[in-house]
C-alpha positions as CSV (number, residue, x, y, z in Angstrom):
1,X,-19.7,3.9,21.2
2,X,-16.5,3.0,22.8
3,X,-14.1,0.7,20.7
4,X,-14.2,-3.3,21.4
5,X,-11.0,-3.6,22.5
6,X,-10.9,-1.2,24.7
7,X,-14.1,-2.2,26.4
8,X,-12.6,-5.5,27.1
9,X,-9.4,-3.2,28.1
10,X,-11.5,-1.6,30.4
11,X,-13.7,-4.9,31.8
12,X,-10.8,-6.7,32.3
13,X,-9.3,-4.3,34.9
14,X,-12.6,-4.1,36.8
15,X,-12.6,-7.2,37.1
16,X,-9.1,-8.2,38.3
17,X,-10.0,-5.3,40.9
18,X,-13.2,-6.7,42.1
19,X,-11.9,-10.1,42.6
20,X,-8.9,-8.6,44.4
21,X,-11.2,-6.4,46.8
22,X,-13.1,-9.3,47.5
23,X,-10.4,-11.7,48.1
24,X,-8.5,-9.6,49.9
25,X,-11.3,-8.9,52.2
26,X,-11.1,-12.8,52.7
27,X,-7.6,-12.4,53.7
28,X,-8.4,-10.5,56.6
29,X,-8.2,-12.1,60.0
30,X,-11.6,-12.2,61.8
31,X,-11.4,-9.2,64.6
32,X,-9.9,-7.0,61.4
33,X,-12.7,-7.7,59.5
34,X,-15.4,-7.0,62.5
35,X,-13.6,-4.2,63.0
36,X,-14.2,-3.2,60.1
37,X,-17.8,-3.8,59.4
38,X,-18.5,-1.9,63.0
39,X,-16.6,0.4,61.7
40,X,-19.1,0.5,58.2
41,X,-22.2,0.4,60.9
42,X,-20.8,3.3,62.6
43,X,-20.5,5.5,59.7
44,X,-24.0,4.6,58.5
45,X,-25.2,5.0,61.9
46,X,-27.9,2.9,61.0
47,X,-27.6,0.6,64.2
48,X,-25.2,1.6,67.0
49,X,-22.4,-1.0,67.2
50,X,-23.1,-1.1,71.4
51,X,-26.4,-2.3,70.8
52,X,-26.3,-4.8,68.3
53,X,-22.8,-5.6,67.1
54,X,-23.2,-8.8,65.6
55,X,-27.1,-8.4,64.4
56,X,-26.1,-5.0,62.4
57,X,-22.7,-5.9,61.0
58,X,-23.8,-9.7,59.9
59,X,-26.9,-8.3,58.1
60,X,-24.2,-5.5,56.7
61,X,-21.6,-8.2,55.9
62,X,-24.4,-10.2,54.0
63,X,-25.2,-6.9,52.2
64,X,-21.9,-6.5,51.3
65,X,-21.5,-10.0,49.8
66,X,-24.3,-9.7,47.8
67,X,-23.3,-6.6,46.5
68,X,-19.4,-7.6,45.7
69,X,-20.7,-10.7,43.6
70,X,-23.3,-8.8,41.5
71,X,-20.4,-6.7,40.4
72,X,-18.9,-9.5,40.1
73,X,-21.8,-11.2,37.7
74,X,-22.2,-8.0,35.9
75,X,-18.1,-7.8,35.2
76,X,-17.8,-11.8,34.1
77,X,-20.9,-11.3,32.1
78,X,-19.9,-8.1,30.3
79,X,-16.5,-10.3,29.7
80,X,-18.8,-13.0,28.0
81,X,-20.9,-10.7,25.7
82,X,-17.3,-9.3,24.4
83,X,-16.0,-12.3,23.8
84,X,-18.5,-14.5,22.7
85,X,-21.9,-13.0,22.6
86,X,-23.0,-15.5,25.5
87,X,-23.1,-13.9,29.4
88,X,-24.3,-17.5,31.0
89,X,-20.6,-18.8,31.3
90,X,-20.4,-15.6,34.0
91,X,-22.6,-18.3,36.5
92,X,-20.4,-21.0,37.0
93,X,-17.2,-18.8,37.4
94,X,-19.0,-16.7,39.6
95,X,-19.6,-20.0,41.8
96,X,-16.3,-20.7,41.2
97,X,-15.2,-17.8,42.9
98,X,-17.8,-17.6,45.6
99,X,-16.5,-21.3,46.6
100,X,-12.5,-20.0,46.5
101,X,-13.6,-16.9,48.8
102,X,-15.0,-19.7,51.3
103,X,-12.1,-21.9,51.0
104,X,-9.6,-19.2,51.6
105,X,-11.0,-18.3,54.6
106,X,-10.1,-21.7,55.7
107,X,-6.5,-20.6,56.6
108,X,-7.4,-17.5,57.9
109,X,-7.7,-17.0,62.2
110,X,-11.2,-17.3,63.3
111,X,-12.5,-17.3,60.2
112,X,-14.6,-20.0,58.3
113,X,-16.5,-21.0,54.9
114,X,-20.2,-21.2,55.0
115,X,-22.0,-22.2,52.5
116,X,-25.0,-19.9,53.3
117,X,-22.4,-17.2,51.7
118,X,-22.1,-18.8,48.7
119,X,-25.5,-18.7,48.2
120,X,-25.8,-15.2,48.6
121,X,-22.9,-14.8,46.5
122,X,-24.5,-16.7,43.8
123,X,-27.6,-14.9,43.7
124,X,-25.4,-11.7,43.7
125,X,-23.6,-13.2,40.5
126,X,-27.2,-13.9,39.3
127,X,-28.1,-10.4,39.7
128,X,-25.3,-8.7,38.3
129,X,-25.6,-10.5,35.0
130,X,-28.9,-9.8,35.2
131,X,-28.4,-6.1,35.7
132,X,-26.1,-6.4,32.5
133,X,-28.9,-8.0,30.9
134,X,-31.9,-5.3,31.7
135,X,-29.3,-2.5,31.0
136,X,-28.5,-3.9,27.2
137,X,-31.7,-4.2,26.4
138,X,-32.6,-0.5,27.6
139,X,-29.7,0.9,25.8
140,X,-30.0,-0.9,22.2
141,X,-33.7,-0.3,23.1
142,X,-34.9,-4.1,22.4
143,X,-37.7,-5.6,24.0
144,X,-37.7,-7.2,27.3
């Protein structure tokens, strides 16, 4: 098994990227950013951007939030479990930085919080610690 330090080594670097992949994606103005999820519909074809651009890239950019804060939730909650044997701290933070995504899109052009996304992000953080949860027990073999 890998060394404690070096797990939390390891954790803490995930999760200093993840928060800057997410908030960066914040930081984008609002055609960058649609650009970029048509782009992301394009390449998994999927819907064709003509069609439906706003249907398939807001059900894509929903996706994406979900899936950003369960890595997220699974990162703060690894954190936890190193450091103090307790993952539930990784909600609140997780909150915490699903309302600071919101917020800084406040100063960005054409772009807005919504508190619909923090929702979905908090059920992604939810998940993710979750995920760490099912995955610890399978691998120290413990019952569910």
């Amino acid at each position: 098994m890998m060394e404690r330090k070096t797990q939390l080594r390891i954790c803490t670097l995930l999760l200093i990227l993840n928060l800057t992949f997410i908030w960066g994606n914040s930081l984008l103005p609002a055609a960058t950013s649609q650009a970029f999820s048509d782009w992301m519909m394009s390449v998994l074809g999927s819907v064709p951007v003509e069609q439906a651009p706003q249907a398939g890239s807001g059900i894509l950019r929903k996706i994406a939030h979900f899936a950003e804060f369960a890595s997220l939730g699974f990162l703060i909650a690894w954190l936890f479990a190193l450091l103090r044997g307790r993952i539930w701290p990784a909600l609140p933070l997780g909150m915490a930085a699903a309302c600071l995504d919101e917020c800084i899109q406040l100063f960005i052009p054409g772009r807005g919080p919504a508190i619909r996304d923090v929702a979905i992000d908090t059920c992604g953080v939810l998940a993710g610690m979750l995920l760490l949860r099912i995955g610890y027990k399978l691998i120290t073999r413990k019952q569910l």
